[in-house]
C-alpha positions as CSV (number, residue, x, y, z in Angstrom):
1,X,98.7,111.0,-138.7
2,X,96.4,114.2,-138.1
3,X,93.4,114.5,-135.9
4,X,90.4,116.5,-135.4
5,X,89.6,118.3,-132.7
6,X,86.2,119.5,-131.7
7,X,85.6,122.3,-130.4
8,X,83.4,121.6,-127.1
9,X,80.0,123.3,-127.3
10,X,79.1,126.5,-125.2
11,X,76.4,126.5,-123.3
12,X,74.5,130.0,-123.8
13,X,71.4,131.3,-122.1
14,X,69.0,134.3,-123.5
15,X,67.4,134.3,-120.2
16,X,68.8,137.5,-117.9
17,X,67.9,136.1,-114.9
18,X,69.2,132.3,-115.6
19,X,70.5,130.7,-112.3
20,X,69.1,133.3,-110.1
21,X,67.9,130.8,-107.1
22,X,70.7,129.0,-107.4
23,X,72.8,131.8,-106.6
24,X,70.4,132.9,-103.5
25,X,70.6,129.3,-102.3
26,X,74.7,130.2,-102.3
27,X,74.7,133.4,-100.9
28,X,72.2,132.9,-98.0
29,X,74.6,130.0,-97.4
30,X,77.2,131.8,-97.4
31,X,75.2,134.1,-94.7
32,X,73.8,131.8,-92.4
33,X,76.3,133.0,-89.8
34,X,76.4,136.6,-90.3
35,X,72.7,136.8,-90.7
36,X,72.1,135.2,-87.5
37,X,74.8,136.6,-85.3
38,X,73.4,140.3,-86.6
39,X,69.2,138.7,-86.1
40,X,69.8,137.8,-82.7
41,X,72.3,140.8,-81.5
42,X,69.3,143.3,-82.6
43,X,66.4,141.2,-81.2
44,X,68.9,141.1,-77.8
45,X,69.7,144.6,-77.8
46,X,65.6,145.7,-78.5
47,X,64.6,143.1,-75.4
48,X,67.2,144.4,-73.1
49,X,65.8,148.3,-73.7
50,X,62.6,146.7,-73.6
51,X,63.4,145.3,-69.6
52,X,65.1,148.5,-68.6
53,X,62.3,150.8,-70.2
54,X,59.9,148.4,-68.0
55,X,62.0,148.7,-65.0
56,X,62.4,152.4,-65.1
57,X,59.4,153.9,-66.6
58,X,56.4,151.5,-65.3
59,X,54.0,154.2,-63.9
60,X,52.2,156.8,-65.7
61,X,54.2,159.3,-63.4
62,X,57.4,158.2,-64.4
63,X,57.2,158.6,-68.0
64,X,55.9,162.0,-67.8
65,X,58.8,162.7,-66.2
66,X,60.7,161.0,-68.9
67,X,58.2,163.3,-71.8
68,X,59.4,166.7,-69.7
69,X,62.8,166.0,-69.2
70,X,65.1,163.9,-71.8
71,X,61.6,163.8,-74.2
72,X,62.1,167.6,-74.6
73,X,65.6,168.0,-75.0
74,X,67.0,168.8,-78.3
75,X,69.8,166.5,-78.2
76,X,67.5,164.0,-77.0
77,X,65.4,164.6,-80.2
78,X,68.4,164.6,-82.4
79,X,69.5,161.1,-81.1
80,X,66.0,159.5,-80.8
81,X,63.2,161.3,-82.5
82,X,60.2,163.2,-80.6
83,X,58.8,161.4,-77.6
84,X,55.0,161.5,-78.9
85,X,53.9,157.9,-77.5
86,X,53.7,157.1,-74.1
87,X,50.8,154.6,-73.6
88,X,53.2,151.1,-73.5
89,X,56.3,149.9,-73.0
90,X,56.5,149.2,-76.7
91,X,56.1,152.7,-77.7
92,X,59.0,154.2,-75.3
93,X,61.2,151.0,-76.5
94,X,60.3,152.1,-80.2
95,X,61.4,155.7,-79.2
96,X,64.4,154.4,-77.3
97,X,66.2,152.3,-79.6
98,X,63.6,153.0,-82.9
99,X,65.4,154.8,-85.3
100,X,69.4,154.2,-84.6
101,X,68.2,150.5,-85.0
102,X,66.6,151.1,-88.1
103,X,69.9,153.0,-89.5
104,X,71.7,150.3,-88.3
105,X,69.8,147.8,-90.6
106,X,70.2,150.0,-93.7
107,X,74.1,150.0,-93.0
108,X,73.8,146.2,-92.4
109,X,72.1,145.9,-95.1
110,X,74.1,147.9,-97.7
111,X,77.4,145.6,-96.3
112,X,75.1,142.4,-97.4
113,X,74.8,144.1,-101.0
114,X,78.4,145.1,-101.6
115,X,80.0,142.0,-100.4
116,X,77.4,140.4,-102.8
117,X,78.2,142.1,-105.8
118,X,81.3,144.4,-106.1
119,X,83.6,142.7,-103.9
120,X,82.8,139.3,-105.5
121,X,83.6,141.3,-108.6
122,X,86.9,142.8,-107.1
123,X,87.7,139.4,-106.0
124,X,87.3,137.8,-109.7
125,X,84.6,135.2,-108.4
126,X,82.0,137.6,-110.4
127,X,83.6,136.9,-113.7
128,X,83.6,132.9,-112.5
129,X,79.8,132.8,-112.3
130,X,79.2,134.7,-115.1
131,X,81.6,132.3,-117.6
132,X,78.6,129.7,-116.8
133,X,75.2,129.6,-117.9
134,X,74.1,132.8,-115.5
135,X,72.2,135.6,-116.8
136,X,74.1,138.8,-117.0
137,X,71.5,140.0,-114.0
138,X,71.7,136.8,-111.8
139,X,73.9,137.9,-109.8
140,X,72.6,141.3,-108.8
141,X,68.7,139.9,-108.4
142,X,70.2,137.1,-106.0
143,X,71.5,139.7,-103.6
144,X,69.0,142.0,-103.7
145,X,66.5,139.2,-102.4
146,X,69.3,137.8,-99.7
147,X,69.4,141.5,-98.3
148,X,65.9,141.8,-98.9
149,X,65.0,138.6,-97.0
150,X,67.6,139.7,-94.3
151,X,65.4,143.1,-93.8
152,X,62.0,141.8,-93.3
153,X,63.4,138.7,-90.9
154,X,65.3,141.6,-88.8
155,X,62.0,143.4,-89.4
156,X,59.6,140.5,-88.0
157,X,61.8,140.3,-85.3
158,X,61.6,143.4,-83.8
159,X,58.0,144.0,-84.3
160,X,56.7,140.6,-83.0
161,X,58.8,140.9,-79.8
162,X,56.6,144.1,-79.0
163,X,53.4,142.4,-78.5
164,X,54.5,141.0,-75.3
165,X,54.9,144.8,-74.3
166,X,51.5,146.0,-74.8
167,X,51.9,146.7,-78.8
168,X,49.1,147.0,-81.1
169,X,48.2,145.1,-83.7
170,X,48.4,148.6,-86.1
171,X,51.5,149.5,-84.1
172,X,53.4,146.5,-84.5
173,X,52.8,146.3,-88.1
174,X,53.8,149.8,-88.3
175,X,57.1,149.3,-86.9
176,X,57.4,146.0,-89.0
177,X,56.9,148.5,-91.8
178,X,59.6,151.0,-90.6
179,X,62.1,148.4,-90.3
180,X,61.7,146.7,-93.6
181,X,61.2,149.6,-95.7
182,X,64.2,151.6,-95.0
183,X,66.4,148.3,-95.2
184,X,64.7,147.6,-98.5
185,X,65.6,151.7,-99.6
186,X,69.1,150.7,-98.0
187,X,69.2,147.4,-100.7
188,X,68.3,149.2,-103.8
189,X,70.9,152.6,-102.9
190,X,73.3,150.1,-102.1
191,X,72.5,148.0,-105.3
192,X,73.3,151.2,-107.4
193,X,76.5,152.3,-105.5
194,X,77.3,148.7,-105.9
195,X,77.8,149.2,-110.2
196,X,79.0,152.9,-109.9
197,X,81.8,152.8,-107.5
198,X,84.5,150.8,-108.9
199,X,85.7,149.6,-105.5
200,X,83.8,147.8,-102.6
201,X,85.3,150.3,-99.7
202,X,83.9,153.5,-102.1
203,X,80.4,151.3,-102.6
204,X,79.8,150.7,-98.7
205,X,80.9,154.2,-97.9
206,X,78.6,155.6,-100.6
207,X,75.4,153.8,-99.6
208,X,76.3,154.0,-95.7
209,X,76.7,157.6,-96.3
210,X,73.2,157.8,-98.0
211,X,71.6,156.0,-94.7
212,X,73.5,157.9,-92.2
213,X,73.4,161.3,-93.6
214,X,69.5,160.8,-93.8
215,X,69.6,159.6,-90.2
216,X,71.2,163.4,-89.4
217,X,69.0,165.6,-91.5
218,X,65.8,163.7,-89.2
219,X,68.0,164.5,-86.2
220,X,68.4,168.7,-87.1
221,X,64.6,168.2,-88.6
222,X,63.7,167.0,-85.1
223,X,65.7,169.5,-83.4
224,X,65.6,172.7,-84.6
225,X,63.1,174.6,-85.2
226,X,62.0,175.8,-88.8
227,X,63.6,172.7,-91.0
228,X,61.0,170.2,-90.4
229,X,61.1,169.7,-93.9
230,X,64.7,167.9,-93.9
231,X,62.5,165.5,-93.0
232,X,61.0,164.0,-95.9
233,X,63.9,164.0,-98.0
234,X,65.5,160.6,-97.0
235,X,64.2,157.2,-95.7
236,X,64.9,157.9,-92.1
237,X,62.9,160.6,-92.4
238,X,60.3,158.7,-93.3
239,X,60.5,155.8,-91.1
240,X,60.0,158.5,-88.5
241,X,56.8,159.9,-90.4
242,X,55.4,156.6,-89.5
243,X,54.8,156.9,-86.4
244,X,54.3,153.2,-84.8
245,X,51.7,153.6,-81.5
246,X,50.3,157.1,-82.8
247,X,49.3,158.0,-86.3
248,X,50.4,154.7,-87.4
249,X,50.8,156.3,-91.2
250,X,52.0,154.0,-93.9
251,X,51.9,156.1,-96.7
252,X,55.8,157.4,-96.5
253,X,57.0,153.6,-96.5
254,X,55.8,153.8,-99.7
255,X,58.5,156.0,-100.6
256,X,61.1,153.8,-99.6
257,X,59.8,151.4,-101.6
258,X,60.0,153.5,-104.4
259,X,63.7,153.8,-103.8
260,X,64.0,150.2,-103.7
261,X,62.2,149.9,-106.9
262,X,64.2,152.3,-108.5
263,X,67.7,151.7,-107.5
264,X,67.3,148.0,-108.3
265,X,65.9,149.2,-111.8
266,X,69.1,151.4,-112.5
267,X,71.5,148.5,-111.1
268,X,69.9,146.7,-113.8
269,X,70.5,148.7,-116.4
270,X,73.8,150.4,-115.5
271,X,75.0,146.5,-115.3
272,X,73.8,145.6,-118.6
273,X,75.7,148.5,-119.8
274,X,79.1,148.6,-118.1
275,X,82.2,146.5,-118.5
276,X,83.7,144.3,-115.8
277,X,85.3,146.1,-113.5
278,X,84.4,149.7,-114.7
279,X,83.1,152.3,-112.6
280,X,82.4,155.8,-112.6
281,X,83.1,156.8,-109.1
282,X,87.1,155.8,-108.7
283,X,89.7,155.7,-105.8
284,X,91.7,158.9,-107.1
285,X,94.7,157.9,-109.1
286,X,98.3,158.4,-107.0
287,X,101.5,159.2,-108.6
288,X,103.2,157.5,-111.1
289,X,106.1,157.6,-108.6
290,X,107.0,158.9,-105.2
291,X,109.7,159.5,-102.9
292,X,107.5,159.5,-99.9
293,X,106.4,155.8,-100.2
294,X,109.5,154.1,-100.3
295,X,108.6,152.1,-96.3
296,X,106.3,149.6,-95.9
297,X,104.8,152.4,-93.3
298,X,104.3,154.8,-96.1
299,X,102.6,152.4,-98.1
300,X,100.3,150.7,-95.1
301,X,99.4,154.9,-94.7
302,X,98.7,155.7,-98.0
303,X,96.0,152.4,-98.6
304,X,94.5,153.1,-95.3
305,X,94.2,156.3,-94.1
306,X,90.9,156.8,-95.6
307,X,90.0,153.9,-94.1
308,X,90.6,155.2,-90.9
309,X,89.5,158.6,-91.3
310,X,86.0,157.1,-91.9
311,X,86.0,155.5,-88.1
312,X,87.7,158.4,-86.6
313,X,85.1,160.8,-88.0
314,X,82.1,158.7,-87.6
315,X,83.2,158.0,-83.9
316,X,83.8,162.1,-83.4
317,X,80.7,163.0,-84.7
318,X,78.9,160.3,-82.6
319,X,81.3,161.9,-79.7
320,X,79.6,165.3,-80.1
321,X,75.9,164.3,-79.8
322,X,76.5,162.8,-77.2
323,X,78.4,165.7,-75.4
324,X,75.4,168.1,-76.4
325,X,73.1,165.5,-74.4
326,X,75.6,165.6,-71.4
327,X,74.1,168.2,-69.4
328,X,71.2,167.2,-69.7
329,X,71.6,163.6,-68.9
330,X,71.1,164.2,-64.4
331,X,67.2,165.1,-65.9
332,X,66.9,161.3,-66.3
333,X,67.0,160.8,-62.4
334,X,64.8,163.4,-61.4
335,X,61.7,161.7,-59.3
336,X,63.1,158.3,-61.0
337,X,64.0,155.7,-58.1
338,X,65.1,152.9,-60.5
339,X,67.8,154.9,-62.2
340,X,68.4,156.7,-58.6
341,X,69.0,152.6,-57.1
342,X,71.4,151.8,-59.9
343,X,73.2,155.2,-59.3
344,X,73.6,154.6,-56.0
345,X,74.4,150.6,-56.4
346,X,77.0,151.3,-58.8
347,X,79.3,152.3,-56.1
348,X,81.7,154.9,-58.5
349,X,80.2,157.8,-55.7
350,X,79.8,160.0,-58.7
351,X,76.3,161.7,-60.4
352,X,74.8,160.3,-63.0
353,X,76.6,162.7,-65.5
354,X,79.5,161.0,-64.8
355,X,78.4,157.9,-65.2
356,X,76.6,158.7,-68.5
357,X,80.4,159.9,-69.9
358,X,82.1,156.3,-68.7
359,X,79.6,154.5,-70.7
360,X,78.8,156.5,-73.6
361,X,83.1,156.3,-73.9
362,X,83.2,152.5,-73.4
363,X,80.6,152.2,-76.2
364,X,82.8,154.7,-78.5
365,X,85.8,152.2,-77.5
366,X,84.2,149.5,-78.6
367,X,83.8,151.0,-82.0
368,X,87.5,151.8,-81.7
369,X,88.5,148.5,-81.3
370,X,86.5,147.7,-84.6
371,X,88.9,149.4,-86.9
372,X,91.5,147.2,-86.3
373,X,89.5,144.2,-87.2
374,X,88.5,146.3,-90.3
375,X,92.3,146.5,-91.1
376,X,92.6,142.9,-90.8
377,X,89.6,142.4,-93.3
378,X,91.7,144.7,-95.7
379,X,95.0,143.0,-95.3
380,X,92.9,140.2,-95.9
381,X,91.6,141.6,-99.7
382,X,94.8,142.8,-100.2
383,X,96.7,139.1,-100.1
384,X,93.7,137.5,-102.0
385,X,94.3,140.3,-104.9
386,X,98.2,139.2,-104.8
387,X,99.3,142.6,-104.0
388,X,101.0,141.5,-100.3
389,X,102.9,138.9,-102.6
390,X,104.5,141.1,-104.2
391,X,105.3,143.5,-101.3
392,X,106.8,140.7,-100.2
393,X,109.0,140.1,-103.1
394,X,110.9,142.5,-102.3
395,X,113.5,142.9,-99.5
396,X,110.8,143.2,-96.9
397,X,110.5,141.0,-94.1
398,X,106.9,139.4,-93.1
399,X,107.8,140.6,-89.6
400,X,108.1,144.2,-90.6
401,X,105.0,144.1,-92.7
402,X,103.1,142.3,-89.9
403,X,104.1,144.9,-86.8
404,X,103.9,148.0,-89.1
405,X,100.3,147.5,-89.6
406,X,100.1,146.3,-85.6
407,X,101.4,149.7,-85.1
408,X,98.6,151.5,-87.5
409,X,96.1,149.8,-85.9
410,X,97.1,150.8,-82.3
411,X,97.7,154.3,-83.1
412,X,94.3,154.6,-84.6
413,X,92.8,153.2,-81.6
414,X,94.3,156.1,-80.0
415,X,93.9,158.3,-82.1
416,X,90.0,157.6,-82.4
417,X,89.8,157.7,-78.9
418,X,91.2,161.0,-78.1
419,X,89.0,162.3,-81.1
420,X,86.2,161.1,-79.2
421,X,87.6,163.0,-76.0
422,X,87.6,166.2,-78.0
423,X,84.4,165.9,-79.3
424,X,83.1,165.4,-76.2
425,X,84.5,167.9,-74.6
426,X,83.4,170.4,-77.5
427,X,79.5,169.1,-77.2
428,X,79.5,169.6,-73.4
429,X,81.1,172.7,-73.5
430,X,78.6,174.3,-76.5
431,X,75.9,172.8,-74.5
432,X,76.7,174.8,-71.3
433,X,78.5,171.9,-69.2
434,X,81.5,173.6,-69.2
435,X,85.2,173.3,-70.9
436,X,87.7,172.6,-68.6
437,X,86.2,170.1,-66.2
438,X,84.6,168.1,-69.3
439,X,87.5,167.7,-70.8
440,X,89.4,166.5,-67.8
441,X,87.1,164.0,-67.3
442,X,86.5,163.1,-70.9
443,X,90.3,162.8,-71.3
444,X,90.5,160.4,-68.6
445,X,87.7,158.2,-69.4
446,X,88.8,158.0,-73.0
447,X,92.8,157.1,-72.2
448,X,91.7,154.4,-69.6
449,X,89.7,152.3,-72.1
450,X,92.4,152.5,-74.8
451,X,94.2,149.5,-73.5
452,X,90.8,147.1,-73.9
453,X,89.8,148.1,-77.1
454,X,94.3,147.2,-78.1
455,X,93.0,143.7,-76.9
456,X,90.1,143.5,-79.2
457,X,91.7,145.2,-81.6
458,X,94.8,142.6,-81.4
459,X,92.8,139.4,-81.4
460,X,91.1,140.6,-84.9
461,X,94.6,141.2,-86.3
462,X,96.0,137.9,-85.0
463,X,93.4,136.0,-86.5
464,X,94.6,137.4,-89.4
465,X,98.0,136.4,-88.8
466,X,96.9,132.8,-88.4
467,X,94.4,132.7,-91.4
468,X,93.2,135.3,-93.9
469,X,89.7,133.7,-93.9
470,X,89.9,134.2,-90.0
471,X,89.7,137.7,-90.2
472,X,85.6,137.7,-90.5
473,X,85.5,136.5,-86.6
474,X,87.0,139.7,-85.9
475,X,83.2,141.3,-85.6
476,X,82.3,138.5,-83.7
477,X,85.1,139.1,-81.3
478,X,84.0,142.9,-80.8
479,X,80.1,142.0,-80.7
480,X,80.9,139.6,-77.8
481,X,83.5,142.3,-76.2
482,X,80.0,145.1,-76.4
483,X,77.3,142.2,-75.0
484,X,79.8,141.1,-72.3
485,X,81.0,144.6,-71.2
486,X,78.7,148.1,-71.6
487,X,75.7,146.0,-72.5
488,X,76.7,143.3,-70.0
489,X,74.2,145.0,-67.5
490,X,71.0,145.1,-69.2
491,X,70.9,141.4,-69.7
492,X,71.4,140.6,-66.0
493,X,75.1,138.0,-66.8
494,X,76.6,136.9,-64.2
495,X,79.8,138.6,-63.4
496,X,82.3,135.8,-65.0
497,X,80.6,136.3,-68.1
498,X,80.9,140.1,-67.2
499,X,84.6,139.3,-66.9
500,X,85.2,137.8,-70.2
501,X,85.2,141.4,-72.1
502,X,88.4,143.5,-71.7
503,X,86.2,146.7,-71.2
504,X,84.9,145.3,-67.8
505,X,88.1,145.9,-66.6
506,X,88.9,149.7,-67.5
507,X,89.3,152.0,-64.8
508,X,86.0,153.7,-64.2
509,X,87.4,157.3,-64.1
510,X,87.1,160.0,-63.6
511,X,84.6,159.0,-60.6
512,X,87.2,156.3,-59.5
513,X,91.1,156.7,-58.9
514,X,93.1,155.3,-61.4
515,X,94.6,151.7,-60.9
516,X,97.4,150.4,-63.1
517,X,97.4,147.1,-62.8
518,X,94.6,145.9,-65.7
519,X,96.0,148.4,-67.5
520,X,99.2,146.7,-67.9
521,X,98.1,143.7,-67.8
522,X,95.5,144.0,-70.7
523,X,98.5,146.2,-72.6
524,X,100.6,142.2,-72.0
525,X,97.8,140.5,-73.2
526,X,97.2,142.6,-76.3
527,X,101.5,141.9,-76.8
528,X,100.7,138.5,-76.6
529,X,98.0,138.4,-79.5
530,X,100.3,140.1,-81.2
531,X,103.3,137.9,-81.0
532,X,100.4,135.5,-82.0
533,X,99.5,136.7,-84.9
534,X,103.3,137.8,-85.9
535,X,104.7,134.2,-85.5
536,X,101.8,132.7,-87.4
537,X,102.3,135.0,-90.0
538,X,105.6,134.6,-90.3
539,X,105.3,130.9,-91.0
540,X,102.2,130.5,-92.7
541,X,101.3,130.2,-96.9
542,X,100.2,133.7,-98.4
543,X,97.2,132.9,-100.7
């Protein structure tokens, strides 16, 4: 007895963009919660500089004072721009928080791409939508209008909000236009970095790179005398050329557009063109075999350390503008009474130089504390791929590979940290402050929020431990610990809420004596996340 069998018809499509709302209807699905835990943190951040701008700088008088002091000081002008505007509160909150927000949306931004479109591809999902009736270009169009849509929401946001303030109707529309324009730039470098990198950490880096870098070629433009020019040779640049509340120019968002338009053309084609999984900028190739990787340790080293070297350097060189500015920082108070109330209400007894080092360090541990939660998100890509299966094939315990990489992360907590100290001290010390005082106090500020950002760090890894999938709330975790602790302040919490972030305990040196008790007892509680996370891991399914 024979049969037939018929082959089942394949359903092809000539169309390159076939599917293409479909697949934004799943990612922006997939984004819902990102999206809107990242739309309200910058509309909440932008109000609460908008209240304290209001409360500190509400008469003509005061924000002169503000233009002649911290408005001409170099390091101010690195960090923030020029101080050109001074009619509203909506201009000094564009100067304020401007620009850093805007680079912050590009880096936002070029995440929202990547995990998109070269980690799907990492992941194998890519090649799943693509075995269906998809065009070849479905994919990348769909995430260039999520991130795209993502910009200009982020964008209305923060220009609306400004009308309140005293904002123009030109002014707002120009910062509406600053925002959205670099993020769209952001989108189409990212969407090219996306198809040349062959890896999703080399893609991010890449297009972050592109953002930040521009973001400190304004800063030296802005600062030094002679190399204006630096300033029209990337996006930031040109959001600055802008100008929202004075010439209110729109011609250099143009620009940015350009970029847009011409990175998502060369996505385009490079992806029509490439196989899956190629890529012409590549992790460089290790040895075919080593004696130095024969631990779990060496291993967790080796796949990480560039990893980490990213945060620690980022988190240095954020260290050393802000110890050029430190010197400079007591001009803030001079013939301010607002700033000299809360000096005098914080009841630390020190000057407002001080005080400018314990916060600008909790704010640098908070970032600390991130790269523990970006070590969980790595584990987590590591298991999906299968490659911490077969680690564990071997004679390796899941308890040893758990607290090695509990280990790495708390090491690089400290190790960002004091970093940070260094830097510090190295900016103060260039900027005149001094060397040996700044870096006693810098020193001691830094060690005594190490133990918060371990708690943050730990609950990130523990939800690892318990579930891979888990290791996304991780961000949330340090976004609540930043609201409910340095930023806790501007949004006038009460002090339970205050409470609930591990940095509101730190010791406040240097202008405070040194108490031991939270520090051992967030050190316990960081332990217990950690035995957490180890006996979940230890029992759970590896996917």
């Amino acid at each position: 007895m024979t049969a037939t069998l018929t082959a089942a018809p394949t359903t092809r499509t000539t169309d390159q963009f076939a599917q293409t709302w479909r697949l934004v209807g799943l990612m922006a699905r997939r984004e819902r919660i990102i999206g809107l835990v990242t739309l309200v943190l910058f509309i909440a951040i932008n109000a609460a500089t908008a209240a304290q701008i209001a409360a500190s700088y509400s008469t003509p008088a005061q924000r002169q004072l503000l233009l002649n002091g911290p408005g001409s000081n170099a390091a101010f002008r690195f960090l923030l721009g020029p101080l050109q505007n001074l009619e509203s509160t909506a201009a000094l909150t564009v100067w304020r928080a401007g620009l850093f927000m805007v680079a912050a949306l590009g880096v936002c931004a070029v995440l929202m791409v990547v995990r998109h479109t070269r980690a799907e591809e990492e992941l194998g999902r890519y090649e799943l939508v693509r075995s269906c009736a998809t065009g070849p270009l479905a994919s990348l169009a769909a995430a260039a209008i999520v991130a795209s849509g993502f910009c200009v929401v982020v964008a209305l946001g923060m220009s609306l909000m400004l009308f309140p303030l005293g904002g123009t109707a030109s002014g707002v529309f120009s910062v509406f236009a600053q925002y959205a324009t670099t993020g769209l730039a952001a989108v189409g470098a990212a969407l090219v970095t996306a198809q040349v990198a062959k890896t999703s950490h080399i893609a991010n880096l890449t297009a972050s790179a592109v953002v930040l870098i521009g973001y400190l070629l304004r800063g030296v433009a802005d600062s030094i005398d002679g190399w204006s020019w630096l300033r029209w040779v990337s996006p930031m640049g040109w959001a600055e050329a802008i100008d929202p509340f004075g010439a209110d120019n729109l011609w250099p968002a143009v620009a940015s557009l350009a970029v847009f338009a011409c990175g998502a053309v060369t996505a385009g084609v490079v992806v029509m063109h490439r196989d899956l999984g190629a890529g012409l900028i590549e992790p460089r190739p290790g040895p075919s075999s080593s004696a130095r990787l024969g631990s779990v340790g060496a291993v967790a080293w080796r796949t990480t350390r560039s990893l980490l070297a990213s945060w620690v350097v980022g988190i240095g060189v954020y260290a050393l503008i802000v110890g050029f500015m430190q010197p400079s920082v007591n001009e803030l108070a001079e013939g301010n009474e607002q700033v000299t109330k809360v000096l005098q209400q914080s009841g630390l007894g020190g000057d407002l130089s001080l005080l400018f080092v314990i916060t600008m360090v909790a704010f640098l541990a908070v970032a600390a504390s991130a790269w523990p939660v970006n070590l969980a998100e790595r584990l987590r890509t590591e298991e999906a791929g299968g490659r911490t299966e077969t680690l564990l094939g071997t004679p390796l315990s899941r308890s040893r590979f758990y607290l090695v990489h509990v280990v790495l992360a708390w090491l690089g907590v400290a190790l960002a940290m004091m970093v940070a100290a260094t830097a510090l001290t190295v900016g103060d010390g260039i900027a005149g402050g001094g060397w040996s005082e700044s870096a006693r106090h810098s020193f001691a500020a830094a060690g005594a929020q190490i133990p918060a950002a371990l708690v943050v760090g730990s609950i990130g890894l523990a939800l690892y431990g318990v579930r891979p999938a888990l290791a996304h709330v991780g961000w949330l975790i340090v976004i609540a610990a930043l609201l409910l602790g340095p930023l806790a302040g501007m949004f006038g919490l009460p002090q339970w809420v205050h409470d609930l972030s591990p940095f509101t305990h730190s010791p406040q040196v240097p202008v405070a004596s040194m108490q031991w008790t939270p520090i051992v007892v967030m050190v316990a509680v960081a332990a217990v996340f950690v035995g957490i996370g180890w006996a979940a891991f230890r029992r759970r399914d590896i996917t």
